[in-house]
DOVODREN-49914 format. One record per residue (C-alpha): x, y, z. Coordinates in Angstrom, 2 decimals, decimal comma. Each point is the difference from the previous one (the first is absolute). Layout:
DOVODREN-49914
@xx->X&yy->Y&zz->Z $
...
end
This chain:
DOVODREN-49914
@xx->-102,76&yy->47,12&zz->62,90 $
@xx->1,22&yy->-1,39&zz->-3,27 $
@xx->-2,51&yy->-1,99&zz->-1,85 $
@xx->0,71&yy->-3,88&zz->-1,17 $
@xx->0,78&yy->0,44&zz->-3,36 $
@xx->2,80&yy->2,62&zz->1,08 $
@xx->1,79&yy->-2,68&zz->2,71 $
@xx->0,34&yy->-1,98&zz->-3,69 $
@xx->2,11&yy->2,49&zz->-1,98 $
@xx->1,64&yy->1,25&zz->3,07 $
@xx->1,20&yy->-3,57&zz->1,08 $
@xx->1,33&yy->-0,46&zz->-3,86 $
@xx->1,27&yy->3,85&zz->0,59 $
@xx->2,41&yy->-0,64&zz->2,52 $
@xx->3,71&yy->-0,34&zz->0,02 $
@xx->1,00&yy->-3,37&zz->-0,88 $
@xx->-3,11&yy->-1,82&zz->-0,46 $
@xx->-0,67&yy->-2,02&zz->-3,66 $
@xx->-2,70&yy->-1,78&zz->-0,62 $
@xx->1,96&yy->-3,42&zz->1,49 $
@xx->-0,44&yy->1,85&zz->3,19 $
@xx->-3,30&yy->1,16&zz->-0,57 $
@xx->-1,33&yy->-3,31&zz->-0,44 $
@xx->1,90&yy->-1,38&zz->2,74 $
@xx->-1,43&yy->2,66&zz->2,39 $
@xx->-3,52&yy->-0,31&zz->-1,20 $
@xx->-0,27&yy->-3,70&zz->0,52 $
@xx->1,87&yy->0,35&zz->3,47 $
@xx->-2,38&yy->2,56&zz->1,05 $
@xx->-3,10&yy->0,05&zz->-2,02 $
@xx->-0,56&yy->3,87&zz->-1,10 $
@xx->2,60&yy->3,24&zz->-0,28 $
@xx->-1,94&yy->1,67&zz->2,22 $
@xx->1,03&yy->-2,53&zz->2,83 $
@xx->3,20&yy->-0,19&zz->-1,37 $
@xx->0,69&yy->3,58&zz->0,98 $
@xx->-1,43&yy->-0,31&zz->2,88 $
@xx->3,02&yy->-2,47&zz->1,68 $
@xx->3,52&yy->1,55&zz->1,51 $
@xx->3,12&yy->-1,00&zz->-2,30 $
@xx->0,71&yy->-2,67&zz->2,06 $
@xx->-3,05&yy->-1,61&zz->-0,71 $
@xx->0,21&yy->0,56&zz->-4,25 $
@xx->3,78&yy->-1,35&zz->0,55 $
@xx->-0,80&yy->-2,89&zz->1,77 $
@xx->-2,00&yy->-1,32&zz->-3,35 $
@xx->3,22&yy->-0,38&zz->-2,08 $
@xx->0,50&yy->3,96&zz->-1,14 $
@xx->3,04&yy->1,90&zz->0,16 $
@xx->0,17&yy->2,31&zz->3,02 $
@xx->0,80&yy->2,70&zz->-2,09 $
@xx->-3,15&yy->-0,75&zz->-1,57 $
@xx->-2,02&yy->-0,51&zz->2,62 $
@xx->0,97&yy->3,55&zz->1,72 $
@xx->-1,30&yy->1,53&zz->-3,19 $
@xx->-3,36&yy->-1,31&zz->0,12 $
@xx->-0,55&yy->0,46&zz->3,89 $
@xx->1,54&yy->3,71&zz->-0,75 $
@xx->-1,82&yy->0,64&zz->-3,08 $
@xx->-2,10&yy->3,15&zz->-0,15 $
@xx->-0,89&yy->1,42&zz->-3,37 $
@xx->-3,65&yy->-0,88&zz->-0,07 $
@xx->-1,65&yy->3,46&zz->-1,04 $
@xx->1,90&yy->-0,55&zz->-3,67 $
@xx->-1,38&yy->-3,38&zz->-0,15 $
@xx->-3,44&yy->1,06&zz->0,73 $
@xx->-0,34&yy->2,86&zz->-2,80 $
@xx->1,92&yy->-2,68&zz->-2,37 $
@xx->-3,26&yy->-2,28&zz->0,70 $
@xx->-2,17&yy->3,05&zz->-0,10 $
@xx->1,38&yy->0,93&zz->-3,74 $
@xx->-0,85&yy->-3,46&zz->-1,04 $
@xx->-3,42&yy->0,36&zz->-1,44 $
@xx->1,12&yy->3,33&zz->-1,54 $
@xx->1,76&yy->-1,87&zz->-2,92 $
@xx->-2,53&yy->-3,06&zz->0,23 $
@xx->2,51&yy->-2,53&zz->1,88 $
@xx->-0,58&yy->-2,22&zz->3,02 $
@xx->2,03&yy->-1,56&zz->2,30 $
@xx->-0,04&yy->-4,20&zz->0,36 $
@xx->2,03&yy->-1,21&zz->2,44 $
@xx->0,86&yy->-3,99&zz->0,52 $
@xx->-2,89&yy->-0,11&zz->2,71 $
@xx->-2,89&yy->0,61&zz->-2,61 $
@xx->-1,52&yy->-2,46&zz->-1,82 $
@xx->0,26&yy->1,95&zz->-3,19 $
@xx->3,82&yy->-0,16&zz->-0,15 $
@xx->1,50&yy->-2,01&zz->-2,73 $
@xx->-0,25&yy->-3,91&zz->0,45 $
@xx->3,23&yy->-0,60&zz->-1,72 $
@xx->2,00&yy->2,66&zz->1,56 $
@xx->-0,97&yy->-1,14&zz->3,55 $
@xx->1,95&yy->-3,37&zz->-0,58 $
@xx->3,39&yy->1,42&zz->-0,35 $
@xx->2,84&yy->0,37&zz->2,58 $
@xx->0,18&yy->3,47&zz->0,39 $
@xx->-3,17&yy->1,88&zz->-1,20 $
@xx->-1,16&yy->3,41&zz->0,58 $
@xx->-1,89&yy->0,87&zz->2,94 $
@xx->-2,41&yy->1,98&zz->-1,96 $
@xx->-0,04&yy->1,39&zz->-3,75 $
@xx->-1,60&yy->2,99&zz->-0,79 $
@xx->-2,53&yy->-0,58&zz->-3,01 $
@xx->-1,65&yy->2,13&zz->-2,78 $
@xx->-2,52&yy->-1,63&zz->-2,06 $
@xx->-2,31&yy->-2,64&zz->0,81 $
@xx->1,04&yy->-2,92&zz->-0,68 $
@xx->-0,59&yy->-3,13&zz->2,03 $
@xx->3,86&yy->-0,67&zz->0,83 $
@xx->-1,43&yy->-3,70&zz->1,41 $
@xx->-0,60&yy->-0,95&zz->-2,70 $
@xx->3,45&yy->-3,10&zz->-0,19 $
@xx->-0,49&yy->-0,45&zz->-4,29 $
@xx->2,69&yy->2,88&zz->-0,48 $
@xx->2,93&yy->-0,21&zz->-2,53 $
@xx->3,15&yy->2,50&zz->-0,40 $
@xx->1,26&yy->0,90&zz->-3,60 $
@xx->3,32&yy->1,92&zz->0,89 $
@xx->2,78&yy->0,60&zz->-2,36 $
@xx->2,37&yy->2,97&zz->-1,69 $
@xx->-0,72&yy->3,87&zz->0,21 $
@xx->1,38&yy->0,29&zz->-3,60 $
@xx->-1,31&yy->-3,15&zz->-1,59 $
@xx->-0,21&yy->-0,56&zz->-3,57 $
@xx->-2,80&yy->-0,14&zz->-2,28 $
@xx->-0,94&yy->-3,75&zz->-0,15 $
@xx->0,46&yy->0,07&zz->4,24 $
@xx->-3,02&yy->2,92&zz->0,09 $
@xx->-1,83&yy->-2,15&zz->-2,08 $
@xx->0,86&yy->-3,31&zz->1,38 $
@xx->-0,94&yy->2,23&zz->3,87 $
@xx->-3,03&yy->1,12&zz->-1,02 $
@xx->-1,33&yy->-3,44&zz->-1,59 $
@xx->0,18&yy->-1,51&zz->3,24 $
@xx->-1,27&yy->2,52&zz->2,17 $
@xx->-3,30&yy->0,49&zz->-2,37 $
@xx->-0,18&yy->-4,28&zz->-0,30 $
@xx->0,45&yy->-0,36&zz->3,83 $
@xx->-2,21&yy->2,61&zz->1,05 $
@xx->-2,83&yy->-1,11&zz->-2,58 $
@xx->0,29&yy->-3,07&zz->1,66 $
@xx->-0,46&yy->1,11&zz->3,64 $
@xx->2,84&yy->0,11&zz->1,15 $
@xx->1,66&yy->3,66&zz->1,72 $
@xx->3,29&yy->1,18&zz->-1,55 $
@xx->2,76&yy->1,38&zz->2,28 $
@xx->2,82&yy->2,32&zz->-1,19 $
@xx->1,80&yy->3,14&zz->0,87 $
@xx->-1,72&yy->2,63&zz->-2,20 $
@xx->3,68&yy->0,83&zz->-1,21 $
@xx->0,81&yy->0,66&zz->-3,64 $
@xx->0,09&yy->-2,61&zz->-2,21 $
@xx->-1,11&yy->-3,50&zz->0,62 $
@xx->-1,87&yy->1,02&zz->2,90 $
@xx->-2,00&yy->2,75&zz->-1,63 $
@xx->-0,79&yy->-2,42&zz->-2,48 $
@xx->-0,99&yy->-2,87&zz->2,38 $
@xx->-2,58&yy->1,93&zz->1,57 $
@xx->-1,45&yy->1,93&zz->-3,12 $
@xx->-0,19&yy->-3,70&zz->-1,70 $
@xx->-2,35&yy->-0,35&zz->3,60 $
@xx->-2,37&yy->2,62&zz->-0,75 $
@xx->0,11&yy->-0,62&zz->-3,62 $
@xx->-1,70&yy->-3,41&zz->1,46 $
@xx->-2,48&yy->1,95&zz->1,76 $
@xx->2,14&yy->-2,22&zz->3,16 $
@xx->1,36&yy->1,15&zz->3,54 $
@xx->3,36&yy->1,15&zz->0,23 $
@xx->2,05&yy->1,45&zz->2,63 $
@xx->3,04&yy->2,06&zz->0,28 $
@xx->2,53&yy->-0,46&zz->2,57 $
@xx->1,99&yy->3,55&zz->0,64 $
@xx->3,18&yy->0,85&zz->1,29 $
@xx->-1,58&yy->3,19&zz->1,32 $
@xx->-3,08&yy->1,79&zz->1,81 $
@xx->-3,29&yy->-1,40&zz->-1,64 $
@xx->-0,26&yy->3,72&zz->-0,49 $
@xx->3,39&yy->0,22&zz->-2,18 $
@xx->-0,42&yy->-1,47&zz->-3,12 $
@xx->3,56&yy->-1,09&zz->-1,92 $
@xx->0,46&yy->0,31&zz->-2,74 $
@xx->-1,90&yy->3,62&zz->-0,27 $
@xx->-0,91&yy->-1,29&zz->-3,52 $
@xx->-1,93&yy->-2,89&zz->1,48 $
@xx->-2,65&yy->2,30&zz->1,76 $
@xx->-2,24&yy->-1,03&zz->-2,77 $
@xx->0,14&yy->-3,81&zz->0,20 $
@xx->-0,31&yy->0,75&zz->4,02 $
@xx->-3,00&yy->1,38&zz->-0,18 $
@xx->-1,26&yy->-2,38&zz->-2,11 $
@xx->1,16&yy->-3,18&zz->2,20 $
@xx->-2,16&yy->1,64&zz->2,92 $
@xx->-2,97&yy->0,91&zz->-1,60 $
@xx->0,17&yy->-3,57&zz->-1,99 $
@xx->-0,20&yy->-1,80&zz->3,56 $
@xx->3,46&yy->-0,51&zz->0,39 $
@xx->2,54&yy->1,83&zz->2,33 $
@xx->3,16&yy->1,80&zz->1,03 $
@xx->1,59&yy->-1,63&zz->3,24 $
@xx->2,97&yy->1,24&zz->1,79 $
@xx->1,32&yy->-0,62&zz->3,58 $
@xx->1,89&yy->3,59&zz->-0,07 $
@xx->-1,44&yy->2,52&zz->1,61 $
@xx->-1,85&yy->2,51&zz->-2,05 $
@xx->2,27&yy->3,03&zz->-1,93 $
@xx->2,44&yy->-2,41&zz->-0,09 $
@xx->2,16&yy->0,00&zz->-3,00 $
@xx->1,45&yy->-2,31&zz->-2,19 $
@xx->3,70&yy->-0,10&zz->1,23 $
@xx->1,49&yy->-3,62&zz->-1,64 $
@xx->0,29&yy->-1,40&zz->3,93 $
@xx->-3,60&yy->-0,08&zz->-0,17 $
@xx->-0,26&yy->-2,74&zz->-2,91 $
@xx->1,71&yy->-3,37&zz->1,13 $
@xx->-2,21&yy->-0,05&zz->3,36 $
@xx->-3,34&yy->1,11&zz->-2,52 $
@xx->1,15&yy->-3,15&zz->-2,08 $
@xx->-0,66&yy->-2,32&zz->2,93 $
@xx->-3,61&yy->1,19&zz->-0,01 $
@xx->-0,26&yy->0,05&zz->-3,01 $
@xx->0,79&yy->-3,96&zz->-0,61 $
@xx->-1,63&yy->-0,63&zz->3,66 $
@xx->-3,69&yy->0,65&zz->-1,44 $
@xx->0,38&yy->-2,36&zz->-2,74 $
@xx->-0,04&yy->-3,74&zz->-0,89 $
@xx->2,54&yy->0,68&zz->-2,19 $
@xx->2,41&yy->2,53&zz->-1,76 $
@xx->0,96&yy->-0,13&zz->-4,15 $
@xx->2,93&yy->2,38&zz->-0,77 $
@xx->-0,28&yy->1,13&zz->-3,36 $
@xx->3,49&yy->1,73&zz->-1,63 $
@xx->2,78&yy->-0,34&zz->3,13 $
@xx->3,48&yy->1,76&zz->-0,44 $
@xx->2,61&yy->-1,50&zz->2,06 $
@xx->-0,08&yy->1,87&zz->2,76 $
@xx->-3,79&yy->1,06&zz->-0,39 $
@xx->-2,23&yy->0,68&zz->3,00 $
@xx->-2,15&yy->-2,81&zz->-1,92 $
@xx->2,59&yy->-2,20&zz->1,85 $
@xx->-0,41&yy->1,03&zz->3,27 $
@xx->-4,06&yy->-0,62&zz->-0,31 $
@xx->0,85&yy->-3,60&zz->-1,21 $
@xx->2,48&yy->-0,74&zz->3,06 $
@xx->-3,03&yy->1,18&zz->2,63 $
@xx->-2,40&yy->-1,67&zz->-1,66 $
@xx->2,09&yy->-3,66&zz->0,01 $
@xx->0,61&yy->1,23&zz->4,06 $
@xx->-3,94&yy->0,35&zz->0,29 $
@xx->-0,14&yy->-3,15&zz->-1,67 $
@xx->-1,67&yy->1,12&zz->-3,16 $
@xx->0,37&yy->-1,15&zz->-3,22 $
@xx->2,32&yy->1,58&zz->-2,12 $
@xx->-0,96&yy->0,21&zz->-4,31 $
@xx->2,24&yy->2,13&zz->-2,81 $
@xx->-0,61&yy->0,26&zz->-3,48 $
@xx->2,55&yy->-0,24&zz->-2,41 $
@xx->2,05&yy->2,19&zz->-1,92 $
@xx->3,02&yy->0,00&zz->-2,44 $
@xx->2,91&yy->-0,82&zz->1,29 $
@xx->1,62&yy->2,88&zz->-2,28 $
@xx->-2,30&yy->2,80&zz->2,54 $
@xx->2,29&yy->1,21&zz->3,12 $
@xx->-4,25&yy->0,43&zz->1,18 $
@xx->-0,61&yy->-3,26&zz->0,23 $
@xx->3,45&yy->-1,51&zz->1,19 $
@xx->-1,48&yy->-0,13&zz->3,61 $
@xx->-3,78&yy->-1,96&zz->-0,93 $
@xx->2,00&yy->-1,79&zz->-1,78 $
@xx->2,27&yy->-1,45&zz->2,91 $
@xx->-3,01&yy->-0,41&zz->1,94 $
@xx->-1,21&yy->-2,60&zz->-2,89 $
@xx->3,59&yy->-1,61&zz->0,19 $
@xx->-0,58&yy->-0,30&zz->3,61 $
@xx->-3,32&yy->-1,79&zz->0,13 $
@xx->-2,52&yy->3,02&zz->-0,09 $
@xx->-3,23&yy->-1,21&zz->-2,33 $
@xx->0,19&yy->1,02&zz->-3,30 $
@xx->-3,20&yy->2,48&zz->-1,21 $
@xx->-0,85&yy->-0,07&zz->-3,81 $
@xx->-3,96&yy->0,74&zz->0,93 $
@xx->-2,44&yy->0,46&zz->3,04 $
@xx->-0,71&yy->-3,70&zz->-0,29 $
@xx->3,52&yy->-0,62&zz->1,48 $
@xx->-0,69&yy->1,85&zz->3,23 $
@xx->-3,42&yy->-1,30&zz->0,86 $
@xx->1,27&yy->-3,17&zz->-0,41 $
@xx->3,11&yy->0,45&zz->2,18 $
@xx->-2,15&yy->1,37&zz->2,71 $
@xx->-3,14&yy->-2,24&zz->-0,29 $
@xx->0,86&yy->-2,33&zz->2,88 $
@xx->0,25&yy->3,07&zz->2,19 $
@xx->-3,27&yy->0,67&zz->-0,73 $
@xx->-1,59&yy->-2,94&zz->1,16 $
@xx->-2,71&yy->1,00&zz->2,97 $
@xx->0,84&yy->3,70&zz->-0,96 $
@xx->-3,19&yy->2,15&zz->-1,21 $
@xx->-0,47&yy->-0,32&zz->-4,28 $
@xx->0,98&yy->2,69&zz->-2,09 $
@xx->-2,50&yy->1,19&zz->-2,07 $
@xx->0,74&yy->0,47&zz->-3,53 $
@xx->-0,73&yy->2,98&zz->-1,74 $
@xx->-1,01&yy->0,66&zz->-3,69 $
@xx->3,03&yy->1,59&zz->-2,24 $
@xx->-0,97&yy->3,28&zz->-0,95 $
@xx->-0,02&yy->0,18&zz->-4,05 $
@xx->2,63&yy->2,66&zz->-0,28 $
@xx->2,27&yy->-1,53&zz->2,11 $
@xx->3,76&yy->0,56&zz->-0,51 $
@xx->2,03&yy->-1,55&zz->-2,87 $
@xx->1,12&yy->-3,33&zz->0,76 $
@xx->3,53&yy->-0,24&zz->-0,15 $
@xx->2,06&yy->-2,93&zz->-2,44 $
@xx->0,82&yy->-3,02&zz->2,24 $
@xx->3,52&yy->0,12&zz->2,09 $
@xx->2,71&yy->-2,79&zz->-1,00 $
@xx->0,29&yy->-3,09&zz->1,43 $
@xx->2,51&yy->-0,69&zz->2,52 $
@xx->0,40&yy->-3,43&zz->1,73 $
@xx->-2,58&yy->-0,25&zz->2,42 $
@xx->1,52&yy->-0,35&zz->4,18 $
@xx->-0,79&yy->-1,38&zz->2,92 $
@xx->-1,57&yy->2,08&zz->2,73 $
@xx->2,93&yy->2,65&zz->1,36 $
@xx->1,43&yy->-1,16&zz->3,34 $
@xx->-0,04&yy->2,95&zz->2,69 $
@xx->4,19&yy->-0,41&zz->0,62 $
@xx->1,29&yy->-0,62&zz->-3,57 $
@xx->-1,87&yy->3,72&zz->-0,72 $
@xx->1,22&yy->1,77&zz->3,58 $
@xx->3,56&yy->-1,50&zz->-0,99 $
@xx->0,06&yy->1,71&zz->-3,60 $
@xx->-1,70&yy->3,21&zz->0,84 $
@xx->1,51&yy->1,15&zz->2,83 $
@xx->3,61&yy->-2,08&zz->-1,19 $
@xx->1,79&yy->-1,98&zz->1,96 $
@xx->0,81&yy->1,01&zz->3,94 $
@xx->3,74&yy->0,48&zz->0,84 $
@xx->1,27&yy->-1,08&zz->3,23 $
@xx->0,74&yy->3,38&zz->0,70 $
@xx->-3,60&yy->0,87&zz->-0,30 $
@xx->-1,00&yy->-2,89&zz->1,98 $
@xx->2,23&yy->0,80&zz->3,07 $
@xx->-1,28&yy->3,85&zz->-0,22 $
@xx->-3,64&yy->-1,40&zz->-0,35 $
@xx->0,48&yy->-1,79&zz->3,23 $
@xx->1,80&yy->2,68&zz->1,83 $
@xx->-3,12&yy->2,06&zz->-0,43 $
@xx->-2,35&yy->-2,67&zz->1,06 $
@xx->2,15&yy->-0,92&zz->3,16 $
@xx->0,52&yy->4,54&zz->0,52 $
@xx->-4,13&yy->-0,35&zz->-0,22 $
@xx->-0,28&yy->-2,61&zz->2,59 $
@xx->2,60&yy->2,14&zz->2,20 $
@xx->-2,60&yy->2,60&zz->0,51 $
@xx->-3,14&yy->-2,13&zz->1,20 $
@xx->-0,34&yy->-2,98&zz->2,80 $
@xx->-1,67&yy->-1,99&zz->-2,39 $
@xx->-1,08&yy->1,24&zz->-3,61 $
@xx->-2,98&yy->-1,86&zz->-2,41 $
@xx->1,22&yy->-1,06&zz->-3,03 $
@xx->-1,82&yy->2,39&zz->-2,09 $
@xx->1,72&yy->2,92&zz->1,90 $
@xx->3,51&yy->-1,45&zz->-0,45 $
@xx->-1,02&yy->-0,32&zz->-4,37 $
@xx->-1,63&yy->3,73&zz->0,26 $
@xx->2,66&yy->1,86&zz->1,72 $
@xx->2,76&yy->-2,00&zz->-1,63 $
@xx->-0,91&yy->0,71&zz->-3,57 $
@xx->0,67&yy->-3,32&zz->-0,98 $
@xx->-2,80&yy->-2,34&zz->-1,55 $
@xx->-1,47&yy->-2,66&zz->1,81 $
@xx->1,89&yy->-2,64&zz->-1,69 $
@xx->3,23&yy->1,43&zz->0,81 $
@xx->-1,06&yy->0,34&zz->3,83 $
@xx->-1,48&yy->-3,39&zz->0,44 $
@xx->2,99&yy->-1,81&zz->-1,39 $
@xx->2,45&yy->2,39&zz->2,23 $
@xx->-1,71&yy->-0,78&zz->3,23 $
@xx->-0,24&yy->-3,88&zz->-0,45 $
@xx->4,00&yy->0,52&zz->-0,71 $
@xx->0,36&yy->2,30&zz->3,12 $
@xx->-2,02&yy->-2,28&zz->1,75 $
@xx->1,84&yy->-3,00&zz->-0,89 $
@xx->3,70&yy->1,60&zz->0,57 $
@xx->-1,88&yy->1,04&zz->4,13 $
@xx->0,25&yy->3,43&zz->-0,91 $
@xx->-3,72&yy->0,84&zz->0,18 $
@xx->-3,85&yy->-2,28&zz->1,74 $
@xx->-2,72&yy->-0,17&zz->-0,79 $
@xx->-2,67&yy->0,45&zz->2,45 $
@xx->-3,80&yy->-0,57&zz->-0,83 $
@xx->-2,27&yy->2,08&zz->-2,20 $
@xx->2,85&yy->0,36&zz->-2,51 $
@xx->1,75&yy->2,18&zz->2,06 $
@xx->3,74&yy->0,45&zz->0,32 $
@xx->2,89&yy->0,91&zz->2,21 $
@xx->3,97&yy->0,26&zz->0,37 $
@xx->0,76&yy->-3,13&zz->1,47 $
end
């Protein structure tokens, strides 16, 4: 017989089920190892595809899933899954988190006084510097720094971290055994052994194929209070992070740049959009105090005296109101035509073909579509009779 922990990956394993469903399932029924217990019928009848459901009551491939756990401690990871009470505070409050991360390192993911410094692979000088000066200030004053460990402003973010003698943790688009970029192995090493850690939902020997990183991103805004994008192209994954974290409901900070850079064309948007302007650490704490009301203190740490050089202050834009979750959606993803509208619903209504009745985090899963997108589609469906409601925000074909 399997063991527990393997009923966790196996459940996230199988055909057709996100971590929407996941949660969905796990609430429903309590544990995986019930879950795969029931006949289809019985996972269908919770709001899941039936598709979906066959796959689970058909699913088989334990033995892999057992010598994955068993390989675990061989490169010094664990496996925290959303039943623990080590798994991240922060992360546990979002719509669709992971069922279970898989964890090298020791730090205490509870821990809720976590910050994200994301921003361009190929920054420029004054953007390492301005990375790296917040990571070291933030961490010397207690607070965990979240990035990607990619080249660039992320490196930079998390050696500023250690500089501190502060936590940091790196978010992968990989294994926790697979570290990208290869010349990062270094500052790794030294994030694990410094307290922090690598995180990663994927399983282990995965590699870092670019599908991986706009799902990582969630996570990676999910653990934190809030996320500062330093050095955004226009089309930069930076972006992305930002648009999660306003869905999550975090708030969203960008330092400045010239307007003459193509690198900072996209933070700089964000600042015309409402996003709050970063000159120094002072300008985040602030943002965030009143979130930190009843939370645990951070503890500040003592700067190091060969800490790194301080870069020259940013310019001065107009300061902006805190950025409104639509006005952002709208201008990163552009504006919907009604051709994409009708073939957005067509796939919900094709979805709700399949099932009796579907949960609503099913129908945004196995549509693709964000949650905003759904919502508003159903209420219209709903209103024009094509589609009911029923209780426990599940849906059918009316």
């Amino acid at each position: 017989m399997p063991s527990p922990d393997v009923y966790w990956l196996a459940l996230r394993r199988a055909r057709g089920v996100g971590p929407r469903t996941c949660k969905l399932l796990i609430e429903k029924f309590g544990t995986p190892e019930k879950i795969f217990q029931l006949s289809s019928d019985q996972i269908a009848a919770a709001g899941v595809p039936r598709n979906t459901a066959r796959s689970i009551a058909e699913f088989r491939e334990f033995e892999p899933l057992e010598k994955e756990l068993c390989e675990l401690p061989n490169i010094g990871a664990r496996l925290v899954k959303w039943s623990d009470a080590d798994y991240p505070t922060n992360l546990r409050q979002i719509a669709d988190p992971p069922p279970f991360i898989f964890v090298r390192g020791t730090a205490q993911l509870t821990d809720p006084n976590s910050i994200a410094i994301v921003g361009a692979r190929a920054a420029s000088d004054i953007g390492r510097r301005m990375a790296n000066r917040l990571g070291l200030e933030l961490a010397a004053k207690g607070f965990t720094v979240v990035s990607g460990l990619a080249r660039g402003i992320d490196g930079e973010a998390h050696q500023g971290a250690l500089d501190a003698h502060g936590k940091t943790v790196a978010v992968l688009g990989c294994g926790v055994d697979v570290i990208y970029p290869s010349e990062h192995r270094k500052l790794a090493e030294a994030i694990v052994e410094g307290g922090g850690a690598l995180i990663s939902e994927l399983p282990i020997g995965t590699q870092p194929l670019a599908e991986n990183f706009p799902t990582r991103n969630r996570i990676l805004s999910g653990l934190c209070l809030g996320v500062v994008i330093v050095e955004a192209a226009e089309k930069s994954g930076s972006l992305i992070t930002a648009r999660m974290a306003l869905e999550q409901d975090r708030q969203v900070f960008a330092v400045p740049g010239s307007p003459l850079s193509g690198k900072t064309r996209g933070s700089n948007r964000l600042l015309k959009e409402g996003a709050k302007l970063v000159e120094c650490v002072e300008d985040v704490i602030e943002e965030l105090a009143p979130q930190m009301v009843g939370r645990s203190p951070v503890s500040e740490r003592r700067l190091p005296t060969s800490s790194a050089e301080r870069s020259p202050e940013p310019p001065t834009p107009n300061t902006s109101p805190r950025l409104e979750v639509a006005t952002l959606l709208r201008t990163s993803e552009g504006a919907k035509t009604s051709e994409g509208a009708v073939d957005s619903t067509v796939t919900i209504l094709n979805n709700l073909k399949e099932s009796e009745r579907l949960h609503v985090d099913s129908i945004i899963e196995s549509s693709g579509l964000n949650a905003q997108t759904v919502l508003r589609l159903l209420l219209e469906l709903e209103l024009e009779g094509r589609v009911t409601q029923h209780p426990g925000k599940l849906f059918s074909l009316a």
